[in-house]
N, C-alpha and C positions, 0 to 999 in steps of 0.2 A: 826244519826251517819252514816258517809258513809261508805261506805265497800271497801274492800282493793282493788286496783287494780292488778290484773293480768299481770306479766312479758310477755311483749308479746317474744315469741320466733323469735329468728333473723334467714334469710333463707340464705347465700350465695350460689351464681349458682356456678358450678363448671365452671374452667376458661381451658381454650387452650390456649398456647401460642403461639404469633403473627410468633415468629423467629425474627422479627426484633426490635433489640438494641433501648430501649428506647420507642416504642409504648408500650411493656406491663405493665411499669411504667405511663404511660398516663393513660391504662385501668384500671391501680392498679392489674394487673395479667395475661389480656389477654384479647380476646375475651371468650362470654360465649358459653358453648359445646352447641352440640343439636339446636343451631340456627342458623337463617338467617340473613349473616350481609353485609351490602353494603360499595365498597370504591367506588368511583366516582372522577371521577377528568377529564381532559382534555386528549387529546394525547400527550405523553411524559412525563406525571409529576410524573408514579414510578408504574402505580397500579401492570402489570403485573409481575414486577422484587419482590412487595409485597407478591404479592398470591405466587408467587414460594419459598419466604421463608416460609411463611406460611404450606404449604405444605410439605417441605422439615423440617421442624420442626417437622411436625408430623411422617414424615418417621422416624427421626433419633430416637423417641418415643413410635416405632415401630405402628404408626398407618397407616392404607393403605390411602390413596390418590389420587383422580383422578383431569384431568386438562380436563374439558370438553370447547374447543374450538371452536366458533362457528366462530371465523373471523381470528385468523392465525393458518398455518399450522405446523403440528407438527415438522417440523425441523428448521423452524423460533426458537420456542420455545425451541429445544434442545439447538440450535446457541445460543440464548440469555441467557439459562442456563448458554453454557459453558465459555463466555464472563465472568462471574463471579466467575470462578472455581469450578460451581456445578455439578453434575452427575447427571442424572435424568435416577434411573432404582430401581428395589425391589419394595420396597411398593409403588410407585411413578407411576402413569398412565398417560399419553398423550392421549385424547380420540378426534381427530379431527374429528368433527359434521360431516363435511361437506368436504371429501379427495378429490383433485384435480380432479383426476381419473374419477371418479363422475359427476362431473360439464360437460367434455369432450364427457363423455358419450350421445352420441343421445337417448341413451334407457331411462335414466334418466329423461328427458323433454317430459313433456305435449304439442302434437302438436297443439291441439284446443284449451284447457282451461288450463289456470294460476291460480290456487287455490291457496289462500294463506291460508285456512279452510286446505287443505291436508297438504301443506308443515307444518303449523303449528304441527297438530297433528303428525307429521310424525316426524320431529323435535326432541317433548316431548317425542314420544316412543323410541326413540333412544336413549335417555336420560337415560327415567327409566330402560330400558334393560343394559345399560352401568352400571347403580348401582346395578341391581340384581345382575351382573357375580361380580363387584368388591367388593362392600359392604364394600365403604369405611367411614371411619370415620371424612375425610374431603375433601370436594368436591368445586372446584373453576368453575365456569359459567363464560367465556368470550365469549364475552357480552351481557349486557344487548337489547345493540341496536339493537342487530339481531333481538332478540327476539320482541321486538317492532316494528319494520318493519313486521315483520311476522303475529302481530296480529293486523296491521292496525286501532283498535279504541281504548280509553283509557278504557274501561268497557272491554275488551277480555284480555286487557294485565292487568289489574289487577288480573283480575279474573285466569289465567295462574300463574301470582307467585302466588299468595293464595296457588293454588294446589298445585306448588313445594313446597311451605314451609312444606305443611303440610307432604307433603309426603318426604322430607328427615327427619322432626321431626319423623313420624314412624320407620324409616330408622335409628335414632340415630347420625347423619351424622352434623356435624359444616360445614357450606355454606357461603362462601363469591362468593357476586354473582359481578363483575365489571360493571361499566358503564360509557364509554366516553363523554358520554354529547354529541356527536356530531347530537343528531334529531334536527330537524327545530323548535320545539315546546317542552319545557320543560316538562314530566311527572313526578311529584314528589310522584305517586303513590306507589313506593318502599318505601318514605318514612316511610310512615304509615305503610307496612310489617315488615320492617325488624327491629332485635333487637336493631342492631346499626347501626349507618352512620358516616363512616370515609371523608370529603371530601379534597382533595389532591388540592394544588394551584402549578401554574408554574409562579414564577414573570419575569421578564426580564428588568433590568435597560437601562438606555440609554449609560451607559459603565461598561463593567464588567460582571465578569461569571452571570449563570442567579440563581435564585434563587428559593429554592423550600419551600414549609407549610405544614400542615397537621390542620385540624382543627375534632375533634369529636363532631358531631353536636347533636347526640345522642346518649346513650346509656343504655337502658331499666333496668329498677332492679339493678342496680349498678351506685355506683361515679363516677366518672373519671375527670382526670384535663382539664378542659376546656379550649379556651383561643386559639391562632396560637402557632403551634414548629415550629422551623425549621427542616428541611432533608435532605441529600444527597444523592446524586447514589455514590456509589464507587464500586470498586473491589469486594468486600464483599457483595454488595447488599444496601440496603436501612438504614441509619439509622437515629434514628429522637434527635431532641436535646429537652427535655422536656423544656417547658416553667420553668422559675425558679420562688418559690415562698418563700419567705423569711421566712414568718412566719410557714412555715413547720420547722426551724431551732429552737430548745430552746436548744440548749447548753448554759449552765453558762459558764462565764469565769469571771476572774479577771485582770480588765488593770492595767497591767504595763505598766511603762515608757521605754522605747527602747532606748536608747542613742545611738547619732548618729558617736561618738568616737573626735567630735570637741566640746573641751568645751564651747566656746562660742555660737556655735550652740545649744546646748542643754540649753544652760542658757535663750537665746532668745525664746527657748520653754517652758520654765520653766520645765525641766529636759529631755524633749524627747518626742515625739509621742507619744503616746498612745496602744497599742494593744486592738485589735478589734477596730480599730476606721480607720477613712479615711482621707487624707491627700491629698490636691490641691495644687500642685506647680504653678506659674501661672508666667508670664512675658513673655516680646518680645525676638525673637530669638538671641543666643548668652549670656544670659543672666546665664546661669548656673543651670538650670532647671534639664536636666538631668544629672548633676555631682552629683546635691546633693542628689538625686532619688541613685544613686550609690552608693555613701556615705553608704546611711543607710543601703543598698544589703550589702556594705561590713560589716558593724558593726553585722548585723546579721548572718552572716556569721561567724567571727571569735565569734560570741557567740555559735557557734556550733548548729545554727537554718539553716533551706532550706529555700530558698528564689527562686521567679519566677519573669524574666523579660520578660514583651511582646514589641517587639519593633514592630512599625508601618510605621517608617519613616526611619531611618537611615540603614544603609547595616551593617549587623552582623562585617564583616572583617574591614570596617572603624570604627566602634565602640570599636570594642576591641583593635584596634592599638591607639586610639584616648586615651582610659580608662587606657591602657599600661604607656602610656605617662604622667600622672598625678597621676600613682601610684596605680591604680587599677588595679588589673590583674584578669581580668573576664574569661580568660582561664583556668587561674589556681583554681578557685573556681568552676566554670565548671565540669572540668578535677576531681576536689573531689568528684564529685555527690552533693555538697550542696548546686548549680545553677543550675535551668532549665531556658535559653534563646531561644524565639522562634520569627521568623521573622514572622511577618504578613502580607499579600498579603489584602488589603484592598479591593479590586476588586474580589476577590473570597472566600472571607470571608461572613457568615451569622452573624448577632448577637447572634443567638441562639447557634451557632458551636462555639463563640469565648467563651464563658459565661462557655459552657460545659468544654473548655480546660481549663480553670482558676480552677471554682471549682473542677475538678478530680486533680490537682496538691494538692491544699487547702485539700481535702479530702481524697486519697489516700497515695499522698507524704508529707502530714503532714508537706506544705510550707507554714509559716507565715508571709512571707512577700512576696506581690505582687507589682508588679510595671509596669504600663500601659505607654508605653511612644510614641504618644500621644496620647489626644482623638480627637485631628486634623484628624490625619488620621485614628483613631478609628468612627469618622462621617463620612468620608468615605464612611466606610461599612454601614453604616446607614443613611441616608441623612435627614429625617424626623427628623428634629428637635425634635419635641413633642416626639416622640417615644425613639428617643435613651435619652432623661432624664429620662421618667418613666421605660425605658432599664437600665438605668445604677441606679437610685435609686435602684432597687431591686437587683443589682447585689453588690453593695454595702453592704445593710442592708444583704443580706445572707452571705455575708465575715465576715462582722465585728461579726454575731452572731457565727460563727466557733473561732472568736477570731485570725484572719490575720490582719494584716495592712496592711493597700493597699495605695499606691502611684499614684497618677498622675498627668501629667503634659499636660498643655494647652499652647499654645505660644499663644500669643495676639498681637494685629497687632498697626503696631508704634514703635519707639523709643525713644522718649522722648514726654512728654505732654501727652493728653490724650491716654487712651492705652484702645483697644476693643477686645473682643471674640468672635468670631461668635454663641456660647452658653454660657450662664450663670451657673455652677453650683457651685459657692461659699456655695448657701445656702446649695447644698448637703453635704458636705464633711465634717466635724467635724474639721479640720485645715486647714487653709488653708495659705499657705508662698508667698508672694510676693514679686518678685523680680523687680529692675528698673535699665534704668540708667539713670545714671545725671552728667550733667557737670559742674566740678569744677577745680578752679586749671590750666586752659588748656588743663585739659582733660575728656576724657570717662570715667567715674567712674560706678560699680555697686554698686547696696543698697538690703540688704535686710531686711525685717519684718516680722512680723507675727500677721494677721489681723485678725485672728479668732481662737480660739482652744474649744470646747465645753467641753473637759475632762481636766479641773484642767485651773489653770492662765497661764499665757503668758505676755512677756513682752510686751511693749507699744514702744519699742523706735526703731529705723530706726541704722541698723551696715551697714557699708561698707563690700562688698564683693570683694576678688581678686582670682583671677585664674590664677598658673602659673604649674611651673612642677612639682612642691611638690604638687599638687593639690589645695584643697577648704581653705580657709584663710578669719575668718569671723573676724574684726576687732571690737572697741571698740565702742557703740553706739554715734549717730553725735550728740554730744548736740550743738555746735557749728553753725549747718545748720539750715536754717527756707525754705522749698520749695523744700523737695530733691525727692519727690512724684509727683509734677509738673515737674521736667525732668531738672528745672532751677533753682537750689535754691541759698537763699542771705547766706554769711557766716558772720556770727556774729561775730566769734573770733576774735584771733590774731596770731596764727598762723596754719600751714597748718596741718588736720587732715588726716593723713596716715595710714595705716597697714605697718609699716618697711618703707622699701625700695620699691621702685615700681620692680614689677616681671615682668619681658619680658616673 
């Protein structure tokens, strides 16, 4: 008979938080107290504007805090504070290792011998004297590189942080220690100290703002989400856009059918969209792509739901005189609070910053319909093919699990005969509507179908589409046409098959 096993007891560390927006969701609370943790990253890519929220998070927490600076001087570091609207005074220290004044100094320099044995210890005791008087509770080292220059072999600079860790762990002191990367020869000796490693990327496209990551490469005795975020510098300081993971979402929902206020539109869907589900608009420009994307904005609208539009391509002011004109008035749904419309700069946009705005509307603003228009210029911001699918798959599947409908729209290149997209994502989308034109008649005609729906039937037949001032006009399906998908089709009838009168 075996014998019962024993609950093993769960330990979590006590956490500090980062200060900045979105890493302590990364760490699932923070950094842990009482330890030694590393950011690393290149010149410019955030570490120092980091450690100063860090730090100033702990002031406002009322813990004390020193900034022991081994490579800028302290009014550098005020300067770059105040660039952000910070104050750096109370519980907040600037301890510069190493003051100009010093350096100048002839009494300070060894006229025969260069020790870097003295400089070093010399260095370290200035260190732990700096933490007797403050005794603070979190403590920032910039940098590491000094301190590796200073101890010339990889066995002395090991054996140097060993001692600091141990000795702020006595000290009770949370230590993020920085490190530029800039030696000749990589020492990843920190690794293996420290609790955790934050490492910080700087991309830089071949056009377009640049771009910044954060990856946690480690982090001891605790989870954390793994994976690239993005981040930016702003105003405010650093903030990071967590990777999104779909399956963190189990909300239940029930789809309904969303009607789009055009019966024949909704008959060709077999009653409407879906909620929680995704919807690809697809065809060459001109096509009507983004009316009918507006369409649905308005139907949900006067249902008394919020709706969000991210526009990529078109200019806000031509948009809404354009939407005026055909009967939409996106100012005035606006103007209600039940539209959020935002202009995207696709050159200074991250995937990870775009994904954050969506979900906080979805999550905050309790907006159930989304509409991306397009993902033309939404690849843009992402050029990696590969990446922005398995980007926009999960950004999908976490919508649809809040229960939004999301829209988007691709233009494909051609207009009539074969029609291509520079990415495929049919298979992603749960609907997907296709729009064409074809010529008949003597003239430019649009067509539209609906090729895929995964939630409930769909018709099968091909409607003529017109666009005039009354807006969207989806006509009676073409039984009469054979080839209206080919760009050129033969007409079988007898006579001409219209919506009404032709609309100027």
């Amino acid at each position: 008979m075996s014998q019962p096993t024993a609950k093993t007891a769960t330990y979590e560390l006590a956490k500090a938080s980062t200060g900045v927006d979105g890493l302590d969701l990364i760490l699932e609370g923070g950094l842990a107290r009482d330890r030694l943790h590393l950011v690393e990253g290149n010149p410019g890519t955030g570490k120092t504007t980091m450690a100063l929220q860090f730090l100033l998070a702990g002031a406002r927490a009322g813990e004390p805090g020193i900034y022991i600076s081994l490579a800028e001087t302290e009014q550098e570091l005020r300067e770059g504070a105040r660039s952000h609207g910070w104050t750096i005074d109370g519980r907040l220290e600037i301890f510069e290792l190493v003051p100009p004044e010093s350096v100048l100094d002839p009494d300070q320099h060894q006229s025969l011998l260069y020790s870097s044995d003295l400089e070093l210890g010399e260095t370290v005791r200035r260190i732990f004297d700096a933490i007797e008087r403050i005794k603070p509770k979190r403590v920032v080292i910039d940098s590491l590189s000094e301190i590796r220059l200073l101890a010339q072999s990889s066995l002395r600079y090991r054996r140097q942080i060993l001692a600091l860790k141990h000795y702020f762990a006595r000290h009770a002191s949370t230590v993020i220690m920085l490190d530029d990367l800039t030696a000749e020869t990589l020492d990843r000796a920190v690794h293996s100290i420290a609790h955790s490693v934050i490492h910080l990327d700087q991309l830089a496209p071949i056009y377009g703002g640049e771009r910044r990551r954060l990856r946690v490469s480690k982090c001891r005795g605790q989870s954390f989400r793994n994976g690239y975020h993005d981040f930016t510098i702003v105003h405010d300081g650093v903030t990071v856009f967590p990777r999104l993971i779909a399956a963190e979402q189990r909300k239940g929902f029930t789809g309904q059918p969303l009607p789009s206020g055009i019966r024949e539109l909704d008959a060709l869907l077999g009653g409407g969209v879906t909620s929680g589900s995704s919807t690809l608009v697809m065809g060459p420009a001109g096509t009507g792509k983004s009316l009918l994307v507006l369409q649905h904005i308005r139907a949900a609208v006067a249902r008394g739901e919020r709706a969000a539009l991210f526009v990529f391509d078109e200019e806000l002011g031509l948009l809404f005189e354009r939407s005026r004109q055909l009967g939409i008035d996106l100012a005035a749904m606006q103007n209600s609070g039940n539209l959020r419309v935002q202009q995207m700069d696709a050159t200074e946009l991250s995937p990870g910053e775009f994904a954050h705005q969506v979900t906080t509307y979805v999550e905050r603003e309790k907006v159930r319909t989304v509409a991306i228009d397009s993902l033309n210029g939404y690849q843009a911001a992402m050029p990696e093919e590969q990446f922005l699918i398995l980007h926009l798959h999960e950004l999908l599947q976490y919508l649809n699990r809040l229960g939004a409908a999301t829209f988007l729209t691709i233009a494909q290149h051609g207009m009539v005969g074969e029609m291509r997209q520079t990415i495929d994502l049919t298979y992603l989308a749960d609907t997907v509507i296709l729009l064409r034109y074809f010529e008949a008649m003597g003239r430019v005609r649009r067509a539209i179908s609906v090729i895929k729906k995964r939630m409930g039937s769909h018709e099968d037949t091909i409607r003529e589409l017109r666009i005039g001032n009354g807006g969207m006009v989806v006509g009676p399906p073409l039984h009469e046409f054979q080839g209206v998908l080919r760009g050129v089709p033969t007409y079988l009838g007898t006579q001409e098959p219209v919506v009404g009168k032709v609309i100027s």
